[in-house]
C-alpha positions as CSV (number, residue, x, y, z in Angstrom):
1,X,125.8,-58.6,-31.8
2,X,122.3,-57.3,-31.3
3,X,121.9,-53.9,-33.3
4,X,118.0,-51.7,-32.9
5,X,117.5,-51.1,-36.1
6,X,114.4,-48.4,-35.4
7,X,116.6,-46.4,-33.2
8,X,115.8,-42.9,-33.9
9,X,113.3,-44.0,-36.6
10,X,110.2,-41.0,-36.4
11,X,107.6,-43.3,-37.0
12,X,104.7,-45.7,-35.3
13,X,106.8,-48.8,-35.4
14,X,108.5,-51.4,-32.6
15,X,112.4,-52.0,-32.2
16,X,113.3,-54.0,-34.6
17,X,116.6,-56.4,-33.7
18,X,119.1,-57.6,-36.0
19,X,120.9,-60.3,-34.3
20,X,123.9,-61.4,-36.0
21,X,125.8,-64.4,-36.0
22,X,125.5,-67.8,-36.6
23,X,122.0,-67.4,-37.2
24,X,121.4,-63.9,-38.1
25,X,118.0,-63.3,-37.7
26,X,115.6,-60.4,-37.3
27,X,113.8,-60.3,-34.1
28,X,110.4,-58.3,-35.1
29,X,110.5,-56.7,-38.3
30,X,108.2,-53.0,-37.2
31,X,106.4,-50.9,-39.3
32,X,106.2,-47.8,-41.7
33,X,109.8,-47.5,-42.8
34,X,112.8,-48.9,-44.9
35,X,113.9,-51.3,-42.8
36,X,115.3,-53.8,-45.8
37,X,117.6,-50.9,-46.4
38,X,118.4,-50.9,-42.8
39,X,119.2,-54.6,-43.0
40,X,121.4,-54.4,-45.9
41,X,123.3,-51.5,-44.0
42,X,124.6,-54.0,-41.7
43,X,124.9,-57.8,-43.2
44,X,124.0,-59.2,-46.5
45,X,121.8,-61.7,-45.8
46,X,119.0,-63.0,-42.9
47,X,118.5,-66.4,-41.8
48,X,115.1,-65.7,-40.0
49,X,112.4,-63.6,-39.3
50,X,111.6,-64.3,-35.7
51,X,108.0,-62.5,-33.9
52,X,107.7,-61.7,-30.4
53,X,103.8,-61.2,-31.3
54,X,101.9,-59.9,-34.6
55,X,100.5,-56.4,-33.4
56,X,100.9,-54.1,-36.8
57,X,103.8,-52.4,-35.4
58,X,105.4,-55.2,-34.7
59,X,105.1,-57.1,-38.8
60,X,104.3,-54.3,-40.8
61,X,107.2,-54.8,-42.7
62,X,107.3,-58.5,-42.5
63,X,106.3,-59.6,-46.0
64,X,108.8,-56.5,-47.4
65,X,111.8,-58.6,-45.4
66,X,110.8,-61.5,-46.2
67,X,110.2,-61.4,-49.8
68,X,113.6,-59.1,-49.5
69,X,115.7,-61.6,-48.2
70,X,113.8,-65.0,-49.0
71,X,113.5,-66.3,-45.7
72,X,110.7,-67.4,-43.5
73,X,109.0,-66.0,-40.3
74,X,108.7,-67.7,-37.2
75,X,106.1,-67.1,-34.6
76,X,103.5,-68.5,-32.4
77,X,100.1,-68.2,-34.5
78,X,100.7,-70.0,-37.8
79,X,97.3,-68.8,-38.6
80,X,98.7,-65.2,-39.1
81,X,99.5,-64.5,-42.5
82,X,103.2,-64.3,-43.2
83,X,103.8,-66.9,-40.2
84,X,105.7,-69.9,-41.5
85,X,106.5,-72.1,-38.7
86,X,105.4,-72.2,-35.1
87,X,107.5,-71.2,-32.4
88,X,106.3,-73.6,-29.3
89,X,106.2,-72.9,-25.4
90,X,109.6,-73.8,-24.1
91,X,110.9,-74.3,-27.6
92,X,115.1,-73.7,-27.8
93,X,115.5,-71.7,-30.9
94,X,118.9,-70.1,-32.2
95,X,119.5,-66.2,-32.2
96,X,122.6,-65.0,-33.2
97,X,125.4,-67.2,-31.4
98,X,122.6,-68.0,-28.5
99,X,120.1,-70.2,-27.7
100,X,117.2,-68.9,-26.6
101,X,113.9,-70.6,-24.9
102,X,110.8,-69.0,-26.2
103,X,108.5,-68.4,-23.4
104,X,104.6,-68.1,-24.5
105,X,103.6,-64.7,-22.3
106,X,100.0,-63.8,-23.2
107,X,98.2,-60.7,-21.7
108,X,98.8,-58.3,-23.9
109,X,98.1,-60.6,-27.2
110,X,97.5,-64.0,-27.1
111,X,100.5,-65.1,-29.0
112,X,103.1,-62.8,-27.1
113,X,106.5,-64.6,-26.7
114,X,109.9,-63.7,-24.7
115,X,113.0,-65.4,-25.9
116,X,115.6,-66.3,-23.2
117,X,119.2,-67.4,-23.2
118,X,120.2,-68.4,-19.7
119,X,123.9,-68.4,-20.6
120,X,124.3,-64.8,-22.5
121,X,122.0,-63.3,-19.8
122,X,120.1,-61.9,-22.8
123,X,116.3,-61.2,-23.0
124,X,113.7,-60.5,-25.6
125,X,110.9,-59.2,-24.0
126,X,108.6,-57.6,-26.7
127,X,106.2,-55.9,-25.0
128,X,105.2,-57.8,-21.8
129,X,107.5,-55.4,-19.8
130,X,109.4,-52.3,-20.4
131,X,111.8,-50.1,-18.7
132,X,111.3,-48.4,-15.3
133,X,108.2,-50.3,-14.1
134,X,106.4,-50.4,-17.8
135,X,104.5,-53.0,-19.1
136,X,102.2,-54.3,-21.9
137,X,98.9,-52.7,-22.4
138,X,96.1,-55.0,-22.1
139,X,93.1,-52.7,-23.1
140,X,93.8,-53.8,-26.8
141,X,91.8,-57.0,-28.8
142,X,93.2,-60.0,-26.7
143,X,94.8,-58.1,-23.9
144,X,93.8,-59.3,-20.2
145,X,95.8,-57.7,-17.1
146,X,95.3,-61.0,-15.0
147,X,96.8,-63.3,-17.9
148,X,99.2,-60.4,-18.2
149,X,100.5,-60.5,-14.7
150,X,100.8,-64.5,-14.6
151,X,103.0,-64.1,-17.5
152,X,105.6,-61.3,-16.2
153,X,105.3,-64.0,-12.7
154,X,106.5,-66.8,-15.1
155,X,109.2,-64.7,-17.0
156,X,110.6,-63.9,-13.4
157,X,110.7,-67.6,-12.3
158,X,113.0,-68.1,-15.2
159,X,115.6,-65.2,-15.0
160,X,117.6,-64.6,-12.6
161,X,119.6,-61.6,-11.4
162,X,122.5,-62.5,-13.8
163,X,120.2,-60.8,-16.2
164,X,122.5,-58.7,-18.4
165,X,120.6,-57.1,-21.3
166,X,116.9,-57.2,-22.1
167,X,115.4,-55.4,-25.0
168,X,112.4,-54.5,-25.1
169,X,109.3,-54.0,-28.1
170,X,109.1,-49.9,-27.2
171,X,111.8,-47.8,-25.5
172,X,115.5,-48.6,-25.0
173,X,117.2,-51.5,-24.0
174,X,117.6,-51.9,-20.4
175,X,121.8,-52.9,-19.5
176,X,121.7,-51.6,-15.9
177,X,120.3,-53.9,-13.2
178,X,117.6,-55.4,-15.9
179,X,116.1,-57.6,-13.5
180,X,115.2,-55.3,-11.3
181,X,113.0,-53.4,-13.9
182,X,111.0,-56.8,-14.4
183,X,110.4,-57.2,-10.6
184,X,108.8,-53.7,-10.7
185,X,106.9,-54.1,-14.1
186,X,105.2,-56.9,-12.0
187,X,104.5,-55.1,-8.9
188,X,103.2,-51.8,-11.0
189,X,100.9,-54.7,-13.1
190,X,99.3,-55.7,-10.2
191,X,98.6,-52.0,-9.0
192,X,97.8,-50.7,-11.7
């Protein structure tokens, strides 16, 4: 079961993901509110802490979870503070009851991930691409449209149109033709 923890939360932070399961982990951790308490609402423990990248709204709570819960982060920059293991390209990690491939997506931070399972239909796609056409702004530190737009090109050559759910680092979750949102997220990209 994936649950938004930030939904409805009045404050500068990303969605924050509790995926429970076999490996219940937390998939971004936000910023500027009480999302331990959050947590503990729904399960009693976490296995992980799992980054899509390390903008502050996406680990401003991270050393508050994991000193919370004891349990490490997991990333793609180990030289962030509060990152414990590496998360490679391609890498199969567990989310949940799924396994997932993390995908490295750079464009709008160099250490951007998406995490795919090909047999739940499910995607992460923290904020390389959004609902209705959105995607990731690249006029931050790091950010490059061109690098952007080759990333949203590989994502696509590895979903399909099975694509179920994808949740997203802003916005809501997309359930209805998800897909079709990242085609256009690529086309707007490249007009953009």
């Amino acid at each position: 079961m994936i649950a938004n923890l930030a939904q409805g939360v009045q404050v500068f932070t990303s969605n924050v993901y509790l995926v429970d399961g076999e490996r219940t982990v937390l998939v971004d951790p936000g910023a500027n509110f009480d999302v331990v308490s959050a947590v503990r609402d729904r399960v009693d423990d976490l296995d992980a802490v799992v980054l899509t990248h390390t903008h502050r709204d996406h680990v401003g709570n991270l050393e508050a979870v994991t000193d919370a819960f004891d349990v490490d982060a997991w990333g793609y920059d180990i030289s962030f503070d509060g990152v414990d293991h590496a998360i490679e390209d391609e890498e199969t990690i567990r989310l949940g009851d799924d396994e997932y491939v993390a995908l490295h997506t750079p464009g709008h931070k160099n250490d951007h991930l998406c995490f795919y399972a090909a047999d739940a239909g499910i995607l992460f796609a923290g904020d390389l691409v959004f609902q209705n056409g959105s995607f990731g702004r690249t006029d931050l530190e790091e950010g490059d449209r061109e690098q952007l737009i080759e990333s949203i090109d590989r994502l696509l050559e590895r979903i399909d149109e099975g694509l179920a759910e994808m949740h997203t680092g802003h916005g809501p979750s997309v359930t209805n033709n998800p897909y079709d949102h990242v085609e256009l997220s690529a086309r707007m990209a490249r007009q953009a």
